[in-house]
C-alpha positions in Angstrom: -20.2 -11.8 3.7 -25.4 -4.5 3.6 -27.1 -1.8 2.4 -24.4 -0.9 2.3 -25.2 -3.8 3.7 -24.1 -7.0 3.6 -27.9 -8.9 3.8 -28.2 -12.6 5.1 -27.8 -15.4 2.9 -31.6 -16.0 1.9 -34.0 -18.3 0.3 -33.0 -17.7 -3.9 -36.6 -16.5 -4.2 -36.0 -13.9 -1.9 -33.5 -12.2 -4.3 -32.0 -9.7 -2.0 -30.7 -8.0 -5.3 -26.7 -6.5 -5.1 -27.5 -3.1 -6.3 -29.7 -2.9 -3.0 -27.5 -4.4 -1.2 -24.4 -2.2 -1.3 -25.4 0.7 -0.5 -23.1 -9.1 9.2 -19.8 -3.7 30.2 -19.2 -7.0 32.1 -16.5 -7.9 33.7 -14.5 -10.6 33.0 -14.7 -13.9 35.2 -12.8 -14.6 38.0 -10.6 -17.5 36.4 -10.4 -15.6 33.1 -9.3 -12.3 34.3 -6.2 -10.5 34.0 -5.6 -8.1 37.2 -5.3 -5.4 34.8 -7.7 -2.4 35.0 -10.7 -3.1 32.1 -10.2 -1.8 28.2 -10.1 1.6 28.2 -7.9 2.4 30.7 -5.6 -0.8 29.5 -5.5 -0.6 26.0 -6.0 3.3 25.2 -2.7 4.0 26.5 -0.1 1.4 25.7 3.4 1.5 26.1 5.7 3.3 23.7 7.8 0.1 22.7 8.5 -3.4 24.0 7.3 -7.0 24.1 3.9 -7.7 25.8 3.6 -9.5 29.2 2.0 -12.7 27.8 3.0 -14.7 30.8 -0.7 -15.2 32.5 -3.2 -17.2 30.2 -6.2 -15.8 29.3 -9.8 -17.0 27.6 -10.9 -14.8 25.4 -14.6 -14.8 24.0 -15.6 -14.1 21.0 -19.1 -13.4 18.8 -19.4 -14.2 15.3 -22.4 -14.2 12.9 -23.9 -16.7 11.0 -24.2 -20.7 11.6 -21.6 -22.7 13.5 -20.4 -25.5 11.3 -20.5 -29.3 12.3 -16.7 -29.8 12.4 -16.1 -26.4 14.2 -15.3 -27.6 17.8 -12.7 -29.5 16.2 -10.9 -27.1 14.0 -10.7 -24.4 16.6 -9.4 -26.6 19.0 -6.1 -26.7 16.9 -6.2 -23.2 16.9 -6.4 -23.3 20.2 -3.3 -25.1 20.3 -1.4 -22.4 18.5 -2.5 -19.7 19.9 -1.8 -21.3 23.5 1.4 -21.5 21.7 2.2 -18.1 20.7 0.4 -15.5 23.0 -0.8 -17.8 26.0 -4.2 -17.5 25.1 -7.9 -19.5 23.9 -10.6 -18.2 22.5 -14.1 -19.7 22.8 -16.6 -18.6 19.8 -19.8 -18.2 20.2 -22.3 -17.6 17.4 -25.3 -15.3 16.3 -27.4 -17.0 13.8 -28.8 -15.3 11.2 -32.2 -15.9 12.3 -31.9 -14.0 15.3 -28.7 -11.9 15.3 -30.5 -8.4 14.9 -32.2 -9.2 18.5 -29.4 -10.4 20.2 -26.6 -8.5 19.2 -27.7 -5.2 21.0 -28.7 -7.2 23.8 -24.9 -8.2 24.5 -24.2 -4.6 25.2 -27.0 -4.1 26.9 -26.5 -7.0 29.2 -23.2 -6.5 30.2 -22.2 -9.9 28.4 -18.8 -10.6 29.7 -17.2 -11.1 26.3 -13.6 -9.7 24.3 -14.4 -9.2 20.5 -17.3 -9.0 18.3 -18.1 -9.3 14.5 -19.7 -5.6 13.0 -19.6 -4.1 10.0 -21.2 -1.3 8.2 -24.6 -3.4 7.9 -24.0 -4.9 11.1 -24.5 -2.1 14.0 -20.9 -1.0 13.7 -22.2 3.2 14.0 -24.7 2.3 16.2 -23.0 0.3 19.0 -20.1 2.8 18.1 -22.0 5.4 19.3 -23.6 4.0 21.9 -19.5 3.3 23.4 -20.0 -0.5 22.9 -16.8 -0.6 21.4 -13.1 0.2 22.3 -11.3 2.9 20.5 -8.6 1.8 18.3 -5.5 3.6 17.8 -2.6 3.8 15.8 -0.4 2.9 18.7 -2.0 0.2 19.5 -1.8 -1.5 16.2 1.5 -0.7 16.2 2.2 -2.6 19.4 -0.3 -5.5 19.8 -0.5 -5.6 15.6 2.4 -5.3 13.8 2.1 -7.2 11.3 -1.7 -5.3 10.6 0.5 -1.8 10.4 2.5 -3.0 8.1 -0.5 -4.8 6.0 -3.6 -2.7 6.0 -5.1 -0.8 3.2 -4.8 2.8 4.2 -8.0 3.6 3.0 -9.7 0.9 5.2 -8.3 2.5 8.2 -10.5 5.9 7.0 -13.5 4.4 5.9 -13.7 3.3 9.9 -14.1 6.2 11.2 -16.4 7.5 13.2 -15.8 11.3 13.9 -12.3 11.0 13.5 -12.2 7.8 15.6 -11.9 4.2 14.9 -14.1 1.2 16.7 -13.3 -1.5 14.3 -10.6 -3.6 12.7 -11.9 -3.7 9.0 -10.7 -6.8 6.9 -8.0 -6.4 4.0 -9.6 -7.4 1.6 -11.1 -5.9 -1.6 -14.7 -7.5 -2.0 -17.2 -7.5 -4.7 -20.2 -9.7 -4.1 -23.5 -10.0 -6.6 -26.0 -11.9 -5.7 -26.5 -15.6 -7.2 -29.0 -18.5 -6.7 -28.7 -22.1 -6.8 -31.1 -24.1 -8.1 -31.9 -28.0 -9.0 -31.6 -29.0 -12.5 -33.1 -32.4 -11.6 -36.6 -30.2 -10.7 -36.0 -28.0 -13.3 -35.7 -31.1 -15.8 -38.7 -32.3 -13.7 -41.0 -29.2 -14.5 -40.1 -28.9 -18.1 -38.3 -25.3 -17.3 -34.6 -24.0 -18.3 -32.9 -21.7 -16.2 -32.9 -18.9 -18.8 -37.0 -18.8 -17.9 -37.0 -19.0 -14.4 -34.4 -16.6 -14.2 -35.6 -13.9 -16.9 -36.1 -11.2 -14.1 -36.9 -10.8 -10.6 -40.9 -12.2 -10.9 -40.3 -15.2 -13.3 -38.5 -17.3 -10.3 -42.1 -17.7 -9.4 -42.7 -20.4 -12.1 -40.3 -22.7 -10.5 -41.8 -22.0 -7.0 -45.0 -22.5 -7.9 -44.2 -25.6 -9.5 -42.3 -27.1 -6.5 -45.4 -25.9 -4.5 -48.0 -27.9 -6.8 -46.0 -31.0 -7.0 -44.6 -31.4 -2.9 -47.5 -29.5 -1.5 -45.1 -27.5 0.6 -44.1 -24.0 0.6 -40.7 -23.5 -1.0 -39.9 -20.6 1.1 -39.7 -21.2 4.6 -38.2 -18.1 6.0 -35.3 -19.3 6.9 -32.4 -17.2 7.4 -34.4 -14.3 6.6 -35.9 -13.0 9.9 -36.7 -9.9 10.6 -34.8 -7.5 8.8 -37.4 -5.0 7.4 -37.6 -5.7 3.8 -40.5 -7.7 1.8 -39.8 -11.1 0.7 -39.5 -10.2 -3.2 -37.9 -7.2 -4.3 -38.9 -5.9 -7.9 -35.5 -5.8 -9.6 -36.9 -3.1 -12.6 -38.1 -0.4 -10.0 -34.8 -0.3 -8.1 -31.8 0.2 -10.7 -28.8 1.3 -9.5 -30.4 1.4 -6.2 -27.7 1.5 -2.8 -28.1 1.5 0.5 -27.0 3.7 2.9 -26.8 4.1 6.8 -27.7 1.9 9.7 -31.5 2.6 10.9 -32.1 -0.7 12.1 -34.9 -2.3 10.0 -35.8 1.2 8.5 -34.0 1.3 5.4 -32.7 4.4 3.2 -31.5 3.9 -0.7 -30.2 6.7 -3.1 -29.2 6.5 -6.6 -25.4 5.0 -6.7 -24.6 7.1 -9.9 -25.5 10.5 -8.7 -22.9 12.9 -7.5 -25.1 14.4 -5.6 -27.7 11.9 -4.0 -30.5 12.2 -2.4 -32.2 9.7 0.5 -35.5 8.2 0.3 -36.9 6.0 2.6 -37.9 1.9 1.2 -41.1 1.8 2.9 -42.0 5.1 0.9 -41.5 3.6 -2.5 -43.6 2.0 -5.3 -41.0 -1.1 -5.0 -41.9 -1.5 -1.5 -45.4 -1.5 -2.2 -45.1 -3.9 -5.1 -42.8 -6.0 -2.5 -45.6 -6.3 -0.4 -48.4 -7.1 -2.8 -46.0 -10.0 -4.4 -45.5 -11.6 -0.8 -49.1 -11.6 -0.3 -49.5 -13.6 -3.4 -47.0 -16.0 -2.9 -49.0 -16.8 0.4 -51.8 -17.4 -1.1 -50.2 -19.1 -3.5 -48.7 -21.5 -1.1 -44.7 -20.3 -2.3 -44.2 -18.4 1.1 -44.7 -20.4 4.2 -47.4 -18.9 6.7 -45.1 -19.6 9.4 -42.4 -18.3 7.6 -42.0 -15.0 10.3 -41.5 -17.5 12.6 -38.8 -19.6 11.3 -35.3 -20.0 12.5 -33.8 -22.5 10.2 -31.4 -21.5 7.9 -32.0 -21.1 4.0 -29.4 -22.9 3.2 -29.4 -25.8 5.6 -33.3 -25.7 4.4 -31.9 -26.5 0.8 -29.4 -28.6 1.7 -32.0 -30.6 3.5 -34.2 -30.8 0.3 -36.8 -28.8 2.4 -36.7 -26.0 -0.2 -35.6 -25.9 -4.0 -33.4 -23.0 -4.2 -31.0 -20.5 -1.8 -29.3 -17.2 -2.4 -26.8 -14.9 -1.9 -23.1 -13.7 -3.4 -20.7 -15.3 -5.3 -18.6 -17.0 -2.2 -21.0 -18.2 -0.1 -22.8 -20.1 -3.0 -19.6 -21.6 -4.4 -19.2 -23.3 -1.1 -22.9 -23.9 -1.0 -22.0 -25.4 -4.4 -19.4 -27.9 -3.3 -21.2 -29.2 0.1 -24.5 -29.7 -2.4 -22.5 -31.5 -5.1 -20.8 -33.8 -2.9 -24.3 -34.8 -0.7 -27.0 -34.8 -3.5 -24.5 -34.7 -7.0 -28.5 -36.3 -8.4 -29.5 -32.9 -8.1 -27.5 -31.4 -10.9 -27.1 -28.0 -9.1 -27.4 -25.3 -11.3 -25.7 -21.7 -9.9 -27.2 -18.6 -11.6 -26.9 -14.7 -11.7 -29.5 -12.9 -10.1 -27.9 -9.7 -11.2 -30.7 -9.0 -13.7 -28.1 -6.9 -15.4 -27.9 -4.6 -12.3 -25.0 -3.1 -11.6 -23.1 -4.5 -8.6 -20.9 -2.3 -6.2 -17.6 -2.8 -4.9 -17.8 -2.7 -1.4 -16.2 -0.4 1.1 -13.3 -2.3 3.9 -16.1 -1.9 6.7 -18.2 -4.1 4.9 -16.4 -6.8 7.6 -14.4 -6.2 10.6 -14.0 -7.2 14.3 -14.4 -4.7 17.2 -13.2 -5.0 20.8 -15.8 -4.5 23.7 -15.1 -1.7 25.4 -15.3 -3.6 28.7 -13.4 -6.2 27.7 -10.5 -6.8 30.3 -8.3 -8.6 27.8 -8.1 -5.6 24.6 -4.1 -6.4 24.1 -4.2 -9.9 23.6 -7.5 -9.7 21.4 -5.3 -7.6 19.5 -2.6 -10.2 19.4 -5.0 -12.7 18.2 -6.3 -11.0 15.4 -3.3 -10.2 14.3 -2.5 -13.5 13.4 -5.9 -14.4 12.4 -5.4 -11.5 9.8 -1.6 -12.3 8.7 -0.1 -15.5 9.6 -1.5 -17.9 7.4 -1.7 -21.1 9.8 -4.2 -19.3 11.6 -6.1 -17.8 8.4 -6.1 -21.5 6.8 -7.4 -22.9 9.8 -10.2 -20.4 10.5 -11.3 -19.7 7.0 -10.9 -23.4 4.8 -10.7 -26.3 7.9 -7.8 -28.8 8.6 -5.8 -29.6 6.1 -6.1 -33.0 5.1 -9.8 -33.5 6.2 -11.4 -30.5 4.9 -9.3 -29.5 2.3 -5.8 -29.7 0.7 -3.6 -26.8 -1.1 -3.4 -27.1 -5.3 0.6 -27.4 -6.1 1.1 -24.1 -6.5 -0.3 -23.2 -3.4 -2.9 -20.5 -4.3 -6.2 -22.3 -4.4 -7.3 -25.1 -2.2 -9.2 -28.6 -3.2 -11.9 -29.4 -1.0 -12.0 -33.0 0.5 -14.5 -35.4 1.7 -15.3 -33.7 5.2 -15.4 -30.7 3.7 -18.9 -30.0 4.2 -18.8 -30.1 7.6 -16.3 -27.0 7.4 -16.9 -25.6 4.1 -14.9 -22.6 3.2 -16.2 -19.8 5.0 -18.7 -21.6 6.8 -17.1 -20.7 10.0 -18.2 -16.7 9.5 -13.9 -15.4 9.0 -15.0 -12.4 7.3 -13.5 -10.0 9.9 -10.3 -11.2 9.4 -10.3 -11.6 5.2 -7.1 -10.6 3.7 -6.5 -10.3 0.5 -2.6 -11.4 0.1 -4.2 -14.9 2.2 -7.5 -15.9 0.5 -7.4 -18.5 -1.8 -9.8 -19.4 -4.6 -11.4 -22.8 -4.2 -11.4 -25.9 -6.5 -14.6 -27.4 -7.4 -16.8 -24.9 -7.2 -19.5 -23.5 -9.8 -17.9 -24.0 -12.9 -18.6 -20.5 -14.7 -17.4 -18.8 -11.4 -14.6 -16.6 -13.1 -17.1 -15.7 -15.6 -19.5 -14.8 -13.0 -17.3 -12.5 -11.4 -15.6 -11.0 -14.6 -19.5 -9.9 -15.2 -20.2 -8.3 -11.7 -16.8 -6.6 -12.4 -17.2 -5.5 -15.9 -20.4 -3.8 -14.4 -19.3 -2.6 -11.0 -19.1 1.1 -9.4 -18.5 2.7 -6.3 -21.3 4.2 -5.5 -21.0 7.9 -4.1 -21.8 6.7 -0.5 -19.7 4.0 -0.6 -18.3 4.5 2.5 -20.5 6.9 4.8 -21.5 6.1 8.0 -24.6 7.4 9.4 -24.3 9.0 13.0 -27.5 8.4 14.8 -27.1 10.3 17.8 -29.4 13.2 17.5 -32.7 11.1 16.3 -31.5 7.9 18.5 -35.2 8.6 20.1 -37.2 8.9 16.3 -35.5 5.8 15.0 -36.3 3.9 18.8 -39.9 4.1 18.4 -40.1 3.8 14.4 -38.5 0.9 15.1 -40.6 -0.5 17.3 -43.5 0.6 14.8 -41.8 -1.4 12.6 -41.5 -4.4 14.3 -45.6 -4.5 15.7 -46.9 -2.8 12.0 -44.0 -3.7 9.2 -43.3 -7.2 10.5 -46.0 -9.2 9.1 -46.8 -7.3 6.0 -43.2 -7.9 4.6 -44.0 -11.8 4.7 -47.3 -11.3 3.0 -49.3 -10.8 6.1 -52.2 -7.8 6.0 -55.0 -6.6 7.4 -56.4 -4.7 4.5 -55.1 -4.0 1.0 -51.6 -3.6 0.0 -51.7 0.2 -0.3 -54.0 0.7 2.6 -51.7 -0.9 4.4 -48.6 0.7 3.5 -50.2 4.2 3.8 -51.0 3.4 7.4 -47.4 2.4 8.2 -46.2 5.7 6.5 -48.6 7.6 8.7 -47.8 6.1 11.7 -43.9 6.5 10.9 -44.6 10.6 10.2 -46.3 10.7 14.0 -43.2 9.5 14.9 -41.0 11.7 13.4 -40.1 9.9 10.4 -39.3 13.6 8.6 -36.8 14.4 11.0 -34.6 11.2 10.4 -34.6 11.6 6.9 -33.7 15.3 7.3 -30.9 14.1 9.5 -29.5 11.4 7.1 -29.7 14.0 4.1 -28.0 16.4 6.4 -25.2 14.0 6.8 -25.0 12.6 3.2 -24.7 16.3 1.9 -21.8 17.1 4.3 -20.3 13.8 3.6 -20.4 14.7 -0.4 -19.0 18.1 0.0 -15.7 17.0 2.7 -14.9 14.0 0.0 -15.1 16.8 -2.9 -12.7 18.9 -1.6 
């Protein structure tokens, strides 16, 4: 499933609200290779017409985001089999969790990880590894050749909002996305604590009764951390001081919001906000109260495995994700009398841009045409989409009689729908809605769309390349200074605190990166208003 950002699935306490959220070379080896000269040269300039040579095998490798599902061995080794089949080619998955993705993705560049194709997205380092020449160009001939069916498929529009001064790094998914941000919680704890869902889920704070409650009665923290590692924002956002709130460009963990509805917008930086502030000063309460682990910056468990596990009451995060989060609980603990709620709080909720998910080649990969091949019928043929996005039919799930929606079935927890991290390759004429799930979900998403905008920046990517040395050492301030206080963690007080951090970021040349992002934002307005 940004900032515009798509954030990590966290704990439900967490609340990583919508409105913020809008606006995640080697060589190849010896037995894998094809004699071909690496990416660039191969794939930049492809023939004019004609079949492909697929007669020599290859192994591609790919690197996804997110958790790797029990049954996922087993599921891709049928698509294996048909891709074997039909291009003479295997893939082997690897996978970024979310607790430690931001650290490791980079380092895949910077290593010279021998690998084919990569998950990015507009929250996920797509401008910055773009820039940096981590990816492989995309053309239009080459879709045209290795992707034919994705030339005749893809949303024009998606194909702009990927580029990158007029060039394109990423295939963006097809599909038109709207997300929210939900929570599940127990209703056999709820019943337990004499509380209704309508007061724990009032506004941003009031969560805090059920934590606290939880807390008292197991003795145990109900936020672990999981899933939430270090991404640069406090563990409780205040929901009242950030309406219609988006986020915009890709700093790393130093993160820039403007005000969705304005025409004309201008960039502030989090950390320089009352919210953050108030962020902070919650966290630290919620440590002292026992709600937020003190190992919690440490963590690398997932959220939701955390709650599926009974370690912690509640999770978070958009409509699709809990719905299958919804069906695996059910069908392990159906005691618990899930409950899935809107954590809205009446915010408006954007409709995100195509690049919100995509998959980009590496730009050393030796393999770009059949990568290309493979996505292509990741994206379009629908054996492969099933496969990679619901399971095996029959054991994780079977197709409703008309075909458009699937039923989940009993090993479907150990491939839940889109548990297996597809989201580069969503399509929209492909995706199926899913049986079983929260029961109000139409209604849920009828209310994020009755409230939904596309928020001026929807689609602007920030180019980092003249302050690439400013946001290299903020971010390192970030990580020594930021880090701890944003899991409740300080030295002093709050403000004290927070108006060291904003002094140290100045020294650093914090001024000049938020001159540069305004810079781009304003020329960004005036092209799309001409």
């Amino acid at each position: 499933m940004k900032k515009l950002f798509r954030w990590p699935s966290i704990l439900a306490l967490t609340l990583i609200l919508t409105f913020v959220l809008a606006g995640c070379g080697g060589s190849a080896n010896s037995n894998e290779a094809s004699s071909s000269t690496p990416a660039e040269s191969a794939a930049a300039s492809p023939g004019a017409s004609g079949s492909v040579d697929t007669s020599k095998e290859v192994k591609l490798k790919m690197y996804l985001i997110g958790e790797k599902p029990k049954d996922f061995d087993l599921v891709y080794g049928e698509v294996n089999k048909l891709l074997k089949q039909d291009i003479n080619a295997t893939v082997d998955v690897k996978f970024l969790s979310w607790a430690e993705w931001g650290q490791k993705y980079p380092l895949l560049f910077a290593s010279g990880d021998d690998f084919d194709l990569i998950f990015t997205a507009n929250w996920a380092q797509y401008s910055t590894q773009a820039s940096k020449g981590g990816f492989l160009e995309i053309t239009k001939d080459m879709i045209n050749q290795y992707m034919p069916k994705t030339a005749a498929n893809m949303y024009p529009e998606a194909w702009e909002q990927a580029k990158i001064d007029g060039k394109v790094y990423m295939l963006p998914y097809n599909y038109k996305e709207i997300q929210g941000t939900f929570m599940l919680l127990r209703g056999d704890l709820l019943a337990k604590y004499g509380l209704k869902v309508e007061d724990v889920m009032k506004d941003s704070k009031s969560i805090e009764k059920y934590n606290e409650a939880f807390a008292n009665d197991t003795k145990k923290p109900p936020i672990l951390g999981g899933g939430v590692t270090w991404w640069g924002m406090p563990m409780y956002l205040p929901a009242d001081k950030m309406r219609n709130w988006f986020g915009v460009g890709d700093m790393g963990n130093y993160h820039f919001y403007y005000d969705g509805t304005e025409a004309s917008p201008k960039v502030f930086p989090f950390i320089d906000t009352d919210a953050f502030v108030e962020g902070i000063k919650v966290a630290k309460e919620w440590v002292d109260k026992g709600i937020i682990s003190k190992s919690a910056m440490v963590n690398k468990s997932s959220d939701g495995d955390d709650f599926l596990n009974g370690k912690v009451p509640s999770t978070g995060g958009n409509l699709l994700t809990m719905n299958s989060k919804y069906i695996a609980v059910n069908e392990q603990h159906p005691d618990w009398k899930v409950i899935a709620a809107d954590a809205n709080y009446g915010n408006p909720v954007d409709m995100k841009p195509f690049i919100q998910g995509g998959i980009a080649i590496n730009r050393a990969s030796r393999n770009p045409e059949r990568a290309l091949m493979m996505l292509d019928l990741f994206r379009n043929d629908e054996r492969y989409f099933n496969l990679t996005t619901y399971g095996i039919e029959g054991k994780h799930y079977k197709l409703s009689d008309d075909g458009k929606s699937i039923v989940p079935l009993a090993d479907n927890s150990n491939f839940a729908p889109d548990s297996a991290s597809p989201w580069g390759w969503r399509d929209d004429k492909l995706y199926k809605t899913i049986g079983g799930g929260i029961p109000d979900y139409q209604t849920m998403r009828d209310n994020m769309l009755a409230t939904a905008i596309s928020p001026t920046l929807q689609s602007f990517v920030f180019d980092d390349s003249n302050v690439k040395n400013e946001l290299a050492t903020i971010n390192n301030i970030l990580e020594q200074y930021e880090k701890p206080m944003v899991y409740g963690i300080l030295k002093q007080s709050a403000e004290e605190d927070v108006q060291s951090l904003r002094d140290r970021l100045k020294k650093a040349g914090s001024d000049k990166v938020v001159a540069e992002v305004q810079k781009q934002v304003d020329a960004y307005v005036a092209a799309n208003k001409k």
